[in-house]
ZADRENBA-267805 format. One record per residue: x, y, z of N, C-alpha, C in turn; residue number from 1; chain; residue in three letters. Coordinates in nm, 4 decimals, padded with zeros to 6 digits. Atoms other than C-alpha are relative to their C-alpha. Layout:
       n_X       n_Y       n_Z      ca_X      ca_Y      ca_Z       c_X       c_Y       c_Z  dovo  kolse  loro
         X         Y         Z         X         Y         Z         X         Y         Z   NUM      A   Ala
...
END
This chain:
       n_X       n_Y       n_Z      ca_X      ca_Y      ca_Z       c_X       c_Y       c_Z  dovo  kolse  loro
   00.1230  -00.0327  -00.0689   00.7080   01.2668  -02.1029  -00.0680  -00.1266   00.0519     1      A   Unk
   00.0717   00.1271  -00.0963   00.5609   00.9080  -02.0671   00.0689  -00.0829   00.0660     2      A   Unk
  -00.0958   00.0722  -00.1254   00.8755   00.8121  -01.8781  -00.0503   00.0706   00.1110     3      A   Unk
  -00.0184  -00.0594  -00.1631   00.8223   01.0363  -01.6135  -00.1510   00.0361   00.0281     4      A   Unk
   00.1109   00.0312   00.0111   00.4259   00.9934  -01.6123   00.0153  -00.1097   00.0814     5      A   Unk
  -00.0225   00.1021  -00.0328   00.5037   00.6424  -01.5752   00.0717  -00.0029   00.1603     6      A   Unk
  -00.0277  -00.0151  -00.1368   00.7301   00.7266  -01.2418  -00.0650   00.0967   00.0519     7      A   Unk
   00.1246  -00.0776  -00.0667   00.4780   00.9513  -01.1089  -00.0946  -00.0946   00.0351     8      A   Unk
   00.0816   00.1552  -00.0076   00.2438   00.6395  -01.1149   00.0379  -00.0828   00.0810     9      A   Unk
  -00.0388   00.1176  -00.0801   00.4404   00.4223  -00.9753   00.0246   00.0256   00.1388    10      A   Unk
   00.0041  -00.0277  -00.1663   00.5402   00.6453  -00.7017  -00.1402   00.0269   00.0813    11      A   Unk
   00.1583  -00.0277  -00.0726   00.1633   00.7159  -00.6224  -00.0432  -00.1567   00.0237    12      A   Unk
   00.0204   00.1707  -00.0177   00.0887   00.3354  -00.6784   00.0187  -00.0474   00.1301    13      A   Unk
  -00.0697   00.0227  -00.1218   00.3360   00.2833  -00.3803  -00.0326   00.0593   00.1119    14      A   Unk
   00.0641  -00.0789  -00.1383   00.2194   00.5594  -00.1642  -00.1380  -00.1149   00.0431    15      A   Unk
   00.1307   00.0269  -00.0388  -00.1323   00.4482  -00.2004  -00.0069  -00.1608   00.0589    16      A   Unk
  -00.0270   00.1357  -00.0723  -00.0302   00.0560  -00.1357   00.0213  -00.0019   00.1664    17      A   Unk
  -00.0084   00.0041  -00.1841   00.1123   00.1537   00.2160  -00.0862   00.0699   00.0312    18      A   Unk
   00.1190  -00.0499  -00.0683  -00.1780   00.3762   00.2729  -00.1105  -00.1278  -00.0181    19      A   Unk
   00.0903   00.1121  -00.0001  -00.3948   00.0633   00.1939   00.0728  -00.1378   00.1229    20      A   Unk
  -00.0363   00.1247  -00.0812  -00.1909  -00.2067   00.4215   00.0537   00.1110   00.1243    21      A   Unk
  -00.0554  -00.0329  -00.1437  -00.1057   00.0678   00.6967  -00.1294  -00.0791   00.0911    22      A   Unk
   00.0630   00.0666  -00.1269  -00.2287  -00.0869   01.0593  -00.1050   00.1196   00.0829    23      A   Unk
   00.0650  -00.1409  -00.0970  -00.3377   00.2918   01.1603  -00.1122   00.0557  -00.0743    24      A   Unk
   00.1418  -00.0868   00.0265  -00.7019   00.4091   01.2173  -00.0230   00.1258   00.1057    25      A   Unk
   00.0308  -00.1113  -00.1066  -00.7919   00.7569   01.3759  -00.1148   00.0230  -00.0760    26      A   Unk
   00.1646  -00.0252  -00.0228  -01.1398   00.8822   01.4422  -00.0410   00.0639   00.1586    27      A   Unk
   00.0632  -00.0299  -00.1697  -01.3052   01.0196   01.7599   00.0058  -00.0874   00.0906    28      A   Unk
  -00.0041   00.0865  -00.0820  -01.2468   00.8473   02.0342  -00.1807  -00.0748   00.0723    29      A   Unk
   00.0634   00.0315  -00.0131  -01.4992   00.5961   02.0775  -00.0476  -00.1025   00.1349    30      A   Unk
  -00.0086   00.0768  -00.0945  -01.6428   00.3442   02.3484   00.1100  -00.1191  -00.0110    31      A   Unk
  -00.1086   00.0971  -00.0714  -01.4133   00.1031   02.5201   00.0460  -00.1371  -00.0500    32      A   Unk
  -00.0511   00.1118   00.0884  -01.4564  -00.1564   02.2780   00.0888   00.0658  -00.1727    33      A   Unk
  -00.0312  -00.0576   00.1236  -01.3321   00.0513   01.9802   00.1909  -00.0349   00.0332    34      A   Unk
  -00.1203   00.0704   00.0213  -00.9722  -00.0204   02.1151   00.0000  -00.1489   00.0351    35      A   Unk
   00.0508   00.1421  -00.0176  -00.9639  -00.3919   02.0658   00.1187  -00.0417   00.0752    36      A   Unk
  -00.1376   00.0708  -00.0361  -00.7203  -00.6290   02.2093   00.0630  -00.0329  -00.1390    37      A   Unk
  -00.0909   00.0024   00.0892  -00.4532  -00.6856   02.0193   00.0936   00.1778  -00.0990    38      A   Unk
  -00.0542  -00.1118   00.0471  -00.4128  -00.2920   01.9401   00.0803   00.0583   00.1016    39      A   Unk
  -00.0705  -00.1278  -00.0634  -00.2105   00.0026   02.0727  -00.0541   00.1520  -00.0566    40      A   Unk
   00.1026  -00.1275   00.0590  -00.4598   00.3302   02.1110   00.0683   00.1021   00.1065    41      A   Unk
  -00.0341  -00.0996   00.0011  -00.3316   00.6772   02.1591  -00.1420   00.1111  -00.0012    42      A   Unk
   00.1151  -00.1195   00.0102  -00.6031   00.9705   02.2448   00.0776   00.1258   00.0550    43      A   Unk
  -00.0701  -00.1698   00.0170  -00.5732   01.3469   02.2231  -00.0589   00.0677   00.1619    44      A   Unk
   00.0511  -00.0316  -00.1558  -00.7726   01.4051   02.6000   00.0706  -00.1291   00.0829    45      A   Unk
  -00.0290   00.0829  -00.1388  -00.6851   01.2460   02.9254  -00.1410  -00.1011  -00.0194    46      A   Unk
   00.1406   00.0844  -00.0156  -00.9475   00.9395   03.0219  -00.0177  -00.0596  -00.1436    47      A   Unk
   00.0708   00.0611   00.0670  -00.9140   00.8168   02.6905  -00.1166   00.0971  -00.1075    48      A   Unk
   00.0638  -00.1075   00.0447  -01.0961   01.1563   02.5245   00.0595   00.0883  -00.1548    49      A   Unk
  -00.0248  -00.0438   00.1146  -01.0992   01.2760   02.2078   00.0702  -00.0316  -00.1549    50      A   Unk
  -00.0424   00.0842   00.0816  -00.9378   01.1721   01.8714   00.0692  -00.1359   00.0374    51      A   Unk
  -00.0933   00.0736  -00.0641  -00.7438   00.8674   01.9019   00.0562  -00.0794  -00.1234    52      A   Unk
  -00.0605   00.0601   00.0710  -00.4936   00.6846   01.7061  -00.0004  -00.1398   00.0198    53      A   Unk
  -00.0183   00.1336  -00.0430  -00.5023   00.2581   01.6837   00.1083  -00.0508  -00.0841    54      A   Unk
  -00.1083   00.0199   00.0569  -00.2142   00.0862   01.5924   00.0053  -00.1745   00.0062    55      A   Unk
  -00.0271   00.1779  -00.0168  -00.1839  -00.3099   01.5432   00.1086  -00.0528   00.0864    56      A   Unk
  -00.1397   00.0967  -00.0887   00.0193  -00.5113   01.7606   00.1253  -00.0042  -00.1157    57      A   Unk
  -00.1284   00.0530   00.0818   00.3851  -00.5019   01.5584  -00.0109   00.1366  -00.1174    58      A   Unk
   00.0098  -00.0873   00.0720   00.2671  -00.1728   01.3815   00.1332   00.0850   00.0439    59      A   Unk
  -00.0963  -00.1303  -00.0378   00.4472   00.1693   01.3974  -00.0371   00.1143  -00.0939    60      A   Unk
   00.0657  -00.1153   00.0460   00.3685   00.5305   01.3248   00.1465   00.0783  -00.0174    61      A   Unk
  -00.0897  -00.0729   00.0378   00.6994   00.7113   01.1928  -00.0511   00.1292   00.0396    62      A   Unk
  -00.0226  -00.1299  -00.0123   00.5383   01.0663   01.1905  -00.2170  -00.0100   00.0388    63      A   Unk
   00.1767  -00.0548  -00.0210   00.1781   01.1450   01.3477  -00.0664   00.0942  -00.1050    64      A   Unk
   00.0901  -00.1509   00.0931  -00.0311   01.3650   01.0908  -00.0397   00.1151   00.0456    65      A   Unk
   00.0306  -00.1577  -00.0782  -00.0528   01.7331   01.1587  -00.0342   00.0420   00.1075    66      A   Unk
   00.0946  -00.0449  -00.1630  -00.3196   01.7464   01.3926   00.0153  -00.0928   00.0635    67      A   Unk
  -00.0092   00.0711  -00.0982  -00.2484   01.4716   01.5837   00.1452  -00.0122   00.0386    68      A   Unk
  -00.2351  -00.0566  -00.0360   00.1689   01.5715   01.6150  -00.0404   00.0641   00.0965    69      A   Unk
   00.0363  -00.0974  -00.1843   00.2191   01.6669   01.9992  -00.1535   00.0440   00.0280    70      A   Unk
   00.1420  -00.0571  -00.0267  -00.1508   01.6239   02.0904  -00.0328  -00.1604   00.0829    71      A   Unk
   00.0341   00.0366  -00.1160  -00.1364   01.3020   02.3118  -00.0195  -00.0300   00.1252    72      A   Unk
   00.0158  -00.0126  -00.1320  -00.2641   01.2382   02.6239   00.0025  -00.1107   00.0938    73      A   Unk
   00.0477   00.1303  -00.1179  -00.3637   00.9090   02.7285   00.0313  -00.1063  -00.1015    74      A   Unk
  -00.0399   00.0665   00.0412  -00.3014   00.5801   02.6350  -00.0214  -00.1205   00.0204    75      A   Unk
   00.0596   00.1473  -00.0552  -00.4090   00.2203   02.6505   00.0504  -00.1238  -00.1376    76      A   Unk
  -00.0771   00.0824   00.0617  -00.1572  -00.0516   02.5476  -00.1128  -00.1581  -00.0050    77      A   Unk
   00.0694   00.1477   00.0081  -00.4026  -00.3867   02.4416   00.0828  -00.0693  -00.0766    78      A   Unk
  -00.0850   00.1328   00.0868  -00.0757  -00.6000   02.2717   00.0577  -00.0320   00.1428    79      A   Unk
  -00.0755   00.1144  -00.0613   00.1703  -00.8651   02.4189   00.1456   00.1421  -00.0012    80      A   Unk
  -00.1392  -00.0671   00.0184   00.4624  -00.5574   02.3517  -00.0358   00.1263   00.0916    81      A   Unk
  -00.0188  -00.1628  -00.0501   00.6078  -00.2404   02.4979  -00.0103   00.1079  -00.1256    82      A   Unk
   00.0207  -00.0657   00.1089   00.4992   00.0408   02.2643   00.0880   00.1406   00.0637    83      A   Unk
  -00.0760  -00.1057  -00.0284   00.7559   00.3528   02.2824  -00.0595   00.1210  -00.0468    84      A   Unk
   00.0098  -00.0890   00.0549   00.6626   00.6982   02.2209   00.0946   00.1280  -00.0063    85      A   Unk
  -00.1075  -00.0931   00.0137   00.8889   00.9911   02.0764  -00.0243   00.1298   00.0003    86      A   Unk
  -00.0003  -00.1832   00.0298   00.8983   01.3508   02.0521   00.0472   00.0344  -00.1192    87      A   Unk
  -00.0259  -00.0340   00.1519   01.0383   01.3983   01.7540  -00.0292  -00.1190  -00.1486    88      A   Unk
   00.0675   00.0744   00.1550   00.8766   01.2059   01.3907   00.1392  -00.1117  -00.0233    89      A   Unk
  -00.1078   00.0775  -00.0100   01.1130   00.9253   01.3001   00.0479  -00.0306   00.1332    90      A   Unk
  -00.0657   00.1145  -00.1392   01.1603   00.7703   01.6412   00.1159   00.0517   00.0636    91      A   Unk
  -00.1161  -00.0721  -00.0096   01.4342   01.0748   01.6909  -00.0752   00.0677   00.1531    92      A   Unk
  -00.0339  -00.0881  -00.1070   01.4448   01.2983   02.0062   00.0267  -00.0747   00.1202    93      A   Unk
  -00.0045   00.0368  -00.1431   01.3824   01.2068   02.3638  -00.1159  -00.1409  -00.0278    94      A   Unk
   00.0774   00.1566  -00.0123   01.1959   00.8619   02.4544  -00.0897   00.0252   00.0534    95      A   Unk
   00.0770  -00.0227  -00.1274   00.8605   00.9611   02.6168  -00.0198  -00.0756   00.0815    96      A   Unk
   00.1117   00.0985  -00.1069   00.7091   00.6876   02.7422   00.0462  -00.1171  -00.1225    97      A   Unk
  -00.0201   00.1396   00.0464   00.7769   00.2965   02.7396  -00.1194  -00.0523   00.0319    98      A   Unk
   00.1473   00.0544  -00.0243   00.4052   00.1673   02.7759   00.0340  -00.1372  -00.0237    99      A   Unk
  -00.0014   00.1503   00.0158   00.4284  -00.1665   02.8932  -00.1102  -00.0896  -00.0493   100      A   Unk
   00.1438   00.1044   00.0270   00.1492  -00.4570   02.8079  -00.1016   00.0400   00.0957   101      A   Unk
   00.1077  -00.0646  -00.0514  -00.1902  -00.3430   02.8829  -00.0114   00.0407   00.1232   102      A   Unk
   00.0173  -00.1633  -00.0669  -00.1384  -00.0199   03.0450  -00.1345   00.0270  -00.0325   103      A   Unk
   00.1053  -00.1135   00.0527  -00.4198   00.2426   03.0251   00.0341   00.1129   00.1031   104      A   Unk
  -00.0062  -00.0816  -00.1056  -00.3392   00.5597   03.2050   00.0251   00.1809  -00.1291   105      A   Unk
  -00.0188  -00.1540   00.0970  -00.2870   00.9364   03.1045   00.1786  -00.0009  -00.0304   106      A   Unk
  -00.1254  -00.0362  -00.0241   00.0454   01.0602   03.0528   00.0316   00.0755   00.0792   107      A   Unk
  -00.0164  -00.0424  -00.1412   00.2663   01.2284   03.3446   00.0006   00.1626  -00.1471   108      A   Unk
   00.0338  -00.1156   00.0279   00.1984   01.6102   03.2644   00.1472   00.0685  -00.1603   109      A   Unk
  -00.0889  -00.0185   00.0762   00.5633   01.6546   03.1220   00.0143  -00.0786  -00.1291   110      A   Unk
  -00.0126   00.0819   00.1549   00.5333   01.4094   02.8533  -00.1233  -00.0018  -00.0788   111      A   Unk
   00.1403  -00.0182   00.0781   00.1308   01.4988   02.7478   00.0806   00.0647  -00.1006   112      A   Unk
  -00.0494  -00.0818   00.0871   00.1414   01.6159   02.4304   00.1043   00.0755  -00.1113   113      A   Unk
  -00.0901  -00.0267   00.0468   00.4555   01.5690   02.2578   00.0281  -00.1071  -00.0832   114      A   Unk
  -00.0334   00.1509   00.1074   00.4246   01.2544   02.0717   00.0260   00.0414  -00.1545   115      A   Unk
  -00.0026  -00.0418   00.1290   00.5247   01.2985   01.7328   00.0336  -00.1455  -00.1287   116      A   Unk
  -00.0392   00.1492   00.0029   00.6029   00.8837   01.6841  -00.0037  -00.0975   00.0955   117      A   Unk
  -00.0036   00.1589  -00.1042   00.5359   00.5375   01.8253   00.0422  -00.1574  -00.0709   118      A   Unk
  -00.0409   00.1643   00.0393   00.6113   00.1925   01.7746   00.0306  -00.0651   00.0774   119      A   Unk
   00.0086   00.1389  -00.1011   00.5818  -00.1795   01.9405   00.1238   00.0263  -00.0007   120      A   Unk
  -00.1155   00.0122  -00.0061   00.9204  -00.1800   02.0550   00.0724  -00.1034   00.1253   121      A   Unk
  -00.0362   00.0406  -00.0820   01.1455  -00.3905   02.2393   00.1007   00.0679   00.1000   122      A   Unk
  -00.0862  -00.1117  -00.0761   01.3528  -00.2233   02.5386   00.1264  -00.0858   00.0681   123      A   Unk
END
């Protein structure tokens, strides 16, 4: 029993460590300084509207969280990198979008809304 206590712990320990050093903040999409330079921000409206995901220069988002899986729209690259976005969680399906160095634009209609993963990537 206090073996497997003990790995219960440790695996929460670990969760909660990468939830403490992840690079990713979401919140309502805020004014224009809220994505800083040096990030990569993701919103759920066109223009920059509505939730939005920030991501550090050299970050990466394996799997979007529930409500924000297939829900973006727009996009505004502030790093030195190309940030990729996927359709399927794990960096798996189709490639949406290669967002070069500070972009800001919506996405083209066919690729709104299907993000399900991103990451600085090189191409």
């Amino acid at each position: 029993m206090r073996k497997a206590f003990k790995s219960v712990r440790a695996v929460l320990a670990a969760a909660l460590a990468g939830v403490a050093l992840s690079t990713v903040t979401a919140t309502p999409a805020q004014a224009d300084g809220w994505c800083n330079p040096g990030y990569f921000c993701a919103y759920q409206d066109n223009d920059e509207g509505g939730w939005a995901v920030r991501v550090r220069d050299g970050g990466s988002v394996p799997r979007l969280v529930e409500w924000q899986n297939d829900g973006v729209s727009s996009v505004w690259n502030r790093t030195d990198n190309q940030w990729c976005l996927f359709e399927h969680q794990d960096y798996k399906g189709r490639l949406l979008e290669s967002v070069p160095p500070g972009a800001k634009y919506n996405l083209p209609m066919f690729d709104s809304d299907k993000t399900s993963s991103l990451f600085s990537c090189i191409l």
